[in-house]
N, C-alpha and C positions, 0 to 999 in steps of 0.2 A: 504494500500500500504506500503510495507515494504521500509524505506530510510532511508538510512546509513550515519550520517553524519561525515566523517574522518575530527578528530579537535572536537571530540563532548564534550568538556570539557573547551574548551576556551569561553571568552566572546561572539563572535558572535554564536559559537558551541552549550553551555549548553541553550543561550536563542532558537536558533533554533530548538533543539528535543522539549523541551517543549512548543512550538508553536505546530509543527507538530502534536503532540500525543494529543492535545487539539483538533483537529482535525480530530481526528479517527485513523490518522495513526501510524502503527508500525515503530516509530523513533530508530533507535539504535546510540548510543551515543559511536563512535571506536575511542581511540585514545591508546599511547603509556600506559596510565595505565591500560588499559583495554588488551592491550595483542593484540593491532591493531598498527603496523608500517609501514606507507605508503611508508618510506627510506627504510628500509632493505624487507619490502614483509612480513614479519611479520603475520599474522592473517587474512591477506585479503583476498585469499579466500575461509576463513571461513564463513569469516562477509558478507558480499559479494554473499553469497547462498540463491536463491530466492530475492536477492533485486531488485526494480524495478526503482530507483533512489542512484546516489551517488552524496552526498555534499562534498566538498572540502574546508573547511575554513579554512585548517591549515596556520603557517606561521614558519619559517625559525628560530631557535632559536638564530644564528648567523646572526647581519647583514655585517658582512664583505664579499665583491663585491665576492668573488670568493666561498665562503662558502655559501652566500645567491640564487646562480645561483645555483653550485650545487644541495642542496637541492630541489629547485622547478625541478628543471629537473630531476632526479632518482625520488621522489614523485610523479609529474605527470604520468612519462614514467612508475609507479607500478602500478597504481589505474587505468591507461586506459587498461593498459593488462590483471589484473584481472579482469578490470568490463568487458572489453570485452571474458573472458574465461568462465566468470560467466553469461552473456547475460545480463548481467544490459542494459536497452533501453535508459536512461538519465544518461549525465555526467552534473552536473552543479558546479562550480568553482565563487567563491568569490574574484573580482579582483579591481580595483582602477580606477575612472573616471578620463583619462587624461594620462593613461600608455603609451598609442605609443606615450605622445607627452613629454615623461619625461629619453630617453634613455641615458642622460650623469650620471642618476642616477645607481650607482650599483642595488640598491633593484629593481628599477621598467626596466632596462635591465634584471633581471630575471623574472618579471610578464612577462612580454613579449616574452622570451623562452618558460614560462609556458602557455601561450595562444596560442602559433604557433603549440606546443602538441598538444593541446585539437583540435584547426582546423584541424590538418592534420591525425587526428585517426579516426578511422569505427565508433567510439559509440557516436551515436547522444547526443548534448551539448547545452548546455546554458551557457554563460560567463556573471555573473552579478559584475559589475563596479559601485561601492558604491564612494560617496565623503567622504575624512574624517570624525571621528566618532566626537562626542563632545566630548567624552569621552579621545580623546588625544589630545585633544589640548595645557594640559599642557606637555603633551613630546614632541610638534610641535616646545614648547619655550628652554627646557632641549636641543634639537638637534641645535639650533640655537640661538648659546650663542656667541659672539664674544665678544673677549673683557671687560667679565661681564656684556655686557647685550643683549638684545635679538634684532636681527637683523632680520628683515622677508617683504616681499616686498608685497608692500600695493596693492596687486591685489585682484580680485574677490573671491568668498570663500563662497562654500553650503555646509555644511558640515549637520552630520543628525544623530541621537540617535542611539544606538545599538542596542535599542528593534526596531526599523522601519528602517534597516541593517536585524535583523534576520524579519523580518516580509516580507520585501521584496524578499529575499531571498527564504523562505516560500514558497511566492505566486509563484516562478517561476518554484519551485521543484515539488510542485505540479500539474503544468499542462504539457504541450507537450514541446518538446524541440524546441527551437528558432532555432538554428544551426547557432546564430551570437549571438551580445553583445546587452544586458538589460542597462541601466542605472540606476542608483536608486542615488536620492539625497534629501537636506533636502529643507525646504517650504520657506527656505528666504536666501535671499544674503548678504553679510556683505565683508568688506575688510581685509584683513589677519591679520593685524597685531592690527585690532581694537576689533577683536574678542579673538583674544590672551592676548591683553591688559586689555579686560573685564572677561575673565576666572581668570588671574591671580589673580584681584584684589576683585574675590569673595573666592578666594581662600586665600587670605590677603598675597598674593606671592609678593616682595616688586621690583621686579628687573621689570628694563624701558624696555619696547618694543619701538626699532626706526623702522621707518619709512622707508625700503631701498630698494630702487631699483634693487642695486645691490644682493640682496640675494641671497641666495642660498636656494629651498626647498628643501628637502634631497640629497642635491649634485646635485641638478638640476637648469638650468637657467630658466623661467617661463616667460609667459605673462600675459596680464591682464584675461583672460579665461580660460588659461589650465586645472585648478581647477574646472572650473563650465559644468554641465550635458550638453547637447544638446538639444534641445525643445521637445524630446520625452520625456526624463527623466518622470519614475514614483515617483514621491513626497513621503516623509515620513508626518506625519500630527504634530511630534512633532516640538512645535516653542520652539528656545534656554532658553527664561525667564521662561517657563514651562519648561523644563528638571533641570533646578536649583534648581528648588523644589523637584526635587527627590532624592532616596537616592543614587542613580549612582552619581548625581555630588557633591559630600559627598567625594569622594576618590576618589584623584589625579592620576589616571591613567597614567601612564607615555611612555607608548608603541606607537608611532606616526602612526603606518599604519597599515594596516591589520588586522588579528586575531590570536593566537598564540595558539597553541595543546593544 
């Protein structure tokens, strides 16, 4: 099965072709180096002839609120009208568990333009909603610095590896389209600001994390769940103490959401 992943060069992108193609299938890896731009129309469709699935992991190079909208809305509104001129049967899109409940956020008021797309288009879709990666937990602290030190509210928090992100991801692109939202999160719960406090300090990153109600996660007010899956959620198998040992949490990833071209 030939599946396009747009973004196929970023972190959740390059681990998802080489999933796929472990797999038998014809993964193609389209992003802007490649002469694939889902913003300008760019190459798509080229990339796009005979494909039977398109992945969407890209993200917003800009997160400023008016630049970060844009972008998801001209990138969605290219890849639904190509893949629908192309006859692609499956749109699946890489999105954030907790998006409807996070719109005072510029970034995630745009996931959520970019989701009401994908609903309202002809070409059958999967919308999978991942919980934070491990992998940015240290940019969870970088965005939420007040004062010199890190301000974050001690709510609930499943957060889940980037190889079981693209693994999940994987599994949904390869079967039939849902035509609603996947959840996928990680296999244990922790509270926000204890888990950023424990990244840090393997990290030998010397700055306090308090404890604040009042935070803000990415420009967002929060409760204690917004963050955590729903009881369908499908589990990733990697547990936090085991990802430490790898070389992923070696380099301090600084990026806090999504996946980037």
């Amino acid at each position: 099965m030939k599946i396009v992943v747009i973004g196929g060069t970023g972190l959740i992108g390059s681990k998802l072709v080489n999933k796929l193609r472990e797999h038998g299938h014809e993964a193609i890896a389209a992003s802007p180096n490649s002469g694939v731009n889902s913003v300008t129309g760019e190459g798509l469709a080229e990339v796009l002839k005979g494909a039977s699935v398109a992945v969407d992991v890209t993200n917003s190079p800009s997160w400023e609120d008016a630049a970060v909208l844009k972008f998801f809305e001209t990138s969605t509104r290219n890849l639904l009208k190509y893949e629908a001129a192309a006859g692609v049967g499956h749109h699946v899109a890489l999105s954030v568990v907790g998006t409807d409940r996070l719109s005072e956020s510029g970034f995630f008021r745009a996931k959520i333009a970019q989701e009401k797309l994908i609903k309202g288009s002809p070409v059958p879709y999967s919308i999978v909603r991942a919980t934070q990666f491990f992998e940015f937990l240290k940019g969870l602290a970088d965005i939420s610095m007040v004062g010199g030190k890190v301000h974050l509210p001690p709510v609930l928090f499943q957060p889940m590896a980037a190889d079981d992100v693209a693994s999940g991801v994987g599994r949904v692109a390869a079967g039939p389209p849902v035509n609603g939202i996947v959840e996928i999160g990680g296999p244990e719960q922790f509270r926000l600001d204890e888990l950023v406090r424990r990244r840090l300090a393997t990290l030998k990153d010397p700055r306090e994390v308090i404890a604040d109600p009042n935070a803000l996660y990415s420009g967002a007010k929060i409760s204690e769940r917004t963050l955590v899956p729903g009881k369908n959620a499908r589990l990733g198998e990697t547990r936090f103490e085991s990802w430490l040992t790898q070389p992923a949490a070696q380099i301090p990833s600084a990026h806090p959401q999504a996946d980037a071209a």
